[in-house]
C-alpha positions in Angstrom: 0.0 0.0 0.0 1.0 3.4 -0.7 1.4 5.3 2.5 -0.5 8.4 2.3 -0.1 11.5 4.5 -2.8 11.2 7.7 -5.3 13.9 7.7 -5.6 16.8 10.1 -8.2 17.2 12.6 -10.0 19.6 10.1 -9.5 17.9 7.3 -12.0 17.6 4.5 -10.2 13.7 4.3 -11.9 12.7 7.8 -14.0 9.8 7.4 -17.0 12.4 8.8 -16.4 14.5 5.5 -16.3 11.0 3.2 -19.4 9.6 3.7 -18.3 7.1 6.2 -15.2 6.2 4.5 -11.4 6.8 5.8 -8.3 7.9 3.7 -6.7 4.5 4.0 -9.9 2.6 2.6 -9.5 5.3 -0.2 -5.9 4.9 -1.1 -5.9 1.0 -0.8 -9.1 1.1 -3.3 -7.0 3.6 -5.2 -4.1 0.9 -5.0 -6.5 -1.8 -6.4 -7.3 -0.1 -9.6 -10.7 0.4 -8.6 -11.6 -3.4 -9.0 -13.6 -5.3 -7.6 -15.9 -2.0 -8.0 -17.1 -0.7 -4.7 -20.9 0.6 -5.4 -20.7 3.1 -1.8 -17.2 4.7 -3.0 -18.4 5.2 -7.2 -22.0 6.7 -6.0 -20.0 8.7 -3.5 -19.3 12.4 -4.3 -16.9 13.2 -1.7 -15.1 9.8 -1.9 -14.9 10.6 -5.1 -13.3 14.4 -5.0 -10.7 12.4 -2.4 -9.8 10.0 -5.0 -9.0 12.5 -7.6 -7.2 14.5 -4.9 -5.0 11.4 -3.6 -4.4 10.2 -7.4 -2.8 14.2 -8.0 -1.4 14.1 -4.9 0.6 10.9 -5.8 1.5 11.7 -9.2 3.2 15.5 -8.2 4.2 13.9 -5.2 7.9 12.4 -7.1 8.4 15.6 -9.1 8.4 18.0 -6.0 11.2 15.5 -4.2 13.0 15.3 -7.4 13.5 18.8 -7.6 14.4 18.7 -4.5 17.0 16.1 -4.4 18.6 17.9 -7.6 19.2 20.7 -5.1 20.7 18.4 -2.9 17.8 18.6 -0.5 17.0 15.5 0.9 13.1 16.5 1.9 10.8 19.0 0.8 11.6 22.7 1.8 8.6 23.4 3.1 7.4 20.0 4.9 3.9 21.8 4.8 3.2 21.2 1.1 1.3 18.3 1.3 -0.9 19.0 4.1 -1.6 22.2 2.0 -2.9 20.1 -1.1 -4.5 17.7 1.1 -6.2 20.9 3.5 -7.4 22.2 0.1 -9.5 18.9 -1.5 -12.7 19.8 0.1 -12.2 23.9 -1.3 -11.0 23.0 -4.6 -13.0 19.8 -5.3 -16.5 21.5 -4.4 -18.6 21.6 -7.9 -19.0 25.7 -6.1 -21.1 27.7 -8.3 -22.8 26.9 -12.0 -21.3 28.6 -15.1 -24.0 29.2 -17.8 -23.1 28.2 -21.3 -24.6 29.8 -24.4 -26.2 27.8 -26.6 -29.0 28.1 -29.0 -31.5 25.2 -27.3 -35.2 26.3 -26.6 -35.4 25.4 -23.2 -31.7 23.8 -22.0 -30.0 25.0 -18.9 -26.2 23.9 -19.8 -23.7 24.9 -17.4 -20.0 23.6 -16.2 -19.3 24.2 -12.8 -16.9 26.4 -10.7 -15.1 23.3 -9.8 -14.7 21.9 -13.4 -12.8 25.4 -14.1 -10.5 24.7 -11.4 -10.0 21.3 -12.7 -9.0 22.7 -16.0 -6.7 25.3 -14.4 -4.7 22.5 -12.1 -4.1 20.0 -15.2 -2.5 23.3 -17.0 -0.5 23.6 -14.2 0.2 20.3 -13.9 1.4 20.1 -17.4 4.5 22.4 -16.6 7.4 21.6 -15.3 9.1 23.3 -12.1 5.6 24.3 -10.9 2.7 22.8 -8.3 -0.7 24.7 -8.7 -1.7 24.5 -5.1 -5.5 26.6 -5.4 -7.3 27.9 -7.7 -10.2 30.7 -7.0 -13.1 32.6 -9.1 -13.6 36.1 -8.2 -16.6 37.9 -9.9 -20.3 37.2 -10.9 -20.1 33.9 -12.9 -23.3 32.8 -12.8 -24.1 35.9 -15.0 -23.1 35.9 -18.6 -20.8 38.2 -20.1 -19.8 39.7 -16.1 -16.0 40.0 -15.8 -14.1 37.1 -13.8 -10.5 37.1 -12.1 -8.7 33.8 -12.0 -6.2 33.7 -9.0 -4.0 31.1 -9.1 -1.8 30.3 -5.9 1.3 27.9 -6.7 4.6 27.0 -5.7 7.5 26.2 -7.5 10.7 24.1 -7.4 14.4 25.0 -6.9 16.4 26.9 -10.0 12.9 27.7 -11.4 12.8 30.8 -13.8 10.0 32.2 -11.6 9.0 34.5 -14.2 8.8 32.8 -17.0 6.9 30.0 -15.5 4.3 32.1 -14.0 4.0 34.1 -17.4 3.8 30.5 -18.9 1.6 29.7 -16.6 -0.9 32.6 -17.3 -0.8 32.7 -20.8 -1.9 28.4 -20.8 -4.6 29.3 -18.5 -5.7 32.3 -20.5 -5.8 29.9 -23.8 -7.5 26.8 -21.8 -10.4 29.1 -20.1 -11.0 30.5 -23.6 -10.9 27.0 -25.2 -13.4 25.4 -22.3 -15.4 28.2 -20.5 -17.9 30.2 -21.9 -16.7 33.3 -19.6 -15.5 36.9 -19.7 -12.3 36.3 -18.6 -10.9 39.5 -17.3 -7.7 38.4 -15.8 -5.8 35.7 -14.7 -3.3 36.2 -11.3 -0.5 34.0 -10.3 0.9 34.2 -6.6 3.5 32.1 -6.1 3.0 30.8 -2.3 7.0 29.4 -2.1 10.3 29.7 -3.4 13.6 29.6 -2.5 14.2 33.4 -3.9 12.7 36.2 -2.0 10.4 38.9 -3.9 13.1 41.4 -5.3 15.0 38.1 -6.4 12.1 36.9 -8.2 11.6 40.1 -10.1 15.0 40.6 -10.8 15.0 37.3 -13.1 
């Protein structure tokens, strides 16, 4: 079994928050491949947001130690970062608000939800290297077409990053991808990088 990171008092990831299941009955089903299928889990909405947390969390998991071992650190800088991601799963997973789409059906309500935008923002992230999008949030009236919406995106990034340039990357993929997927009036999109190994007058000075 994989071991997974225990939960903290308030986490969404108590078994009170998972419909009666616990992290460990999660990751071990995670483990499994998901077979034999387990009805309660599948039909579960929050055991399903903590399954798609803990399969992230595994996969960034290596790449943040990496990075860390190629600047001969032999743990995470910050040994916070995964209770972070893990503190965040109930925020970030939450389908949150419903964003209309246009369309020209008499009589259809089509919509994608706040937490579906996230989605898309955390696999752009997690496209790029040197980066981990840690949260995601929606400021402005979505649920009214054509009002202006602010993407803020929090993330950290890894050691000898060109914070810059990742964090324009990371804006201009975001920009593209909401565009592509989101029928929204994107008004702008705000990267805060959460931690680094350079201070703020380093990072602008790259």
């Amino acid at each position: 079994m994989t071991e997974t990171p225990e939960p903290s008092p308030t986490s969404p990831l108590d078994a009170a928050n998972l419909d009666g299941h616990t992290v460990e009955s999660l990751s071990d089903y995670l483990d499994s491949g998901r077979t034999p299928r387990i009805e309660a889990i599948e039909s579960s909405p929050a055991a399903q947001n903590a399954l798609a947390a803990l399969a992230r969390l595994r996969m960034v998991a290596p790449r943040v130690i990496d990075a860390d071992a190629a600047a001969d650190q032999f743990a995470p800088r910050n040994d916070h970062w995964i209770k972070r991601i893990l503190d965040q799963i109930g925020v970030q997973a939450n389908a949150g608000r419903d964003i209309p789409i246009s369309h020209d059906v008499p009589g259809a309500d089509l919509s994608i939800s706040e937490g579906a935008v996230r989605a898309i923002v955390r696999e752009v992230g997690d496209d790029m290297e040197g980066l981990l999008v840690e949260r995601c949030r929606l400021d402005g009236d979505v649920e009214t077409p054509g009002a202006p919406v602010d993407i803020t995106v929090e993330i950290s990034t890894f050691e000898g990053i060109d914070i810059a340039r990742a964090t324009a990357e990371l804006r201009e993929r975001v920009e593209r991808a909401i565009t592509l997927h989101v029928d929204m009036a994107l008004s702008s999109v705000i990267v805060r990088v959460r931690d680094t190994d350079l201070t703020g007058d380093e990072a602008r000075a790259r």
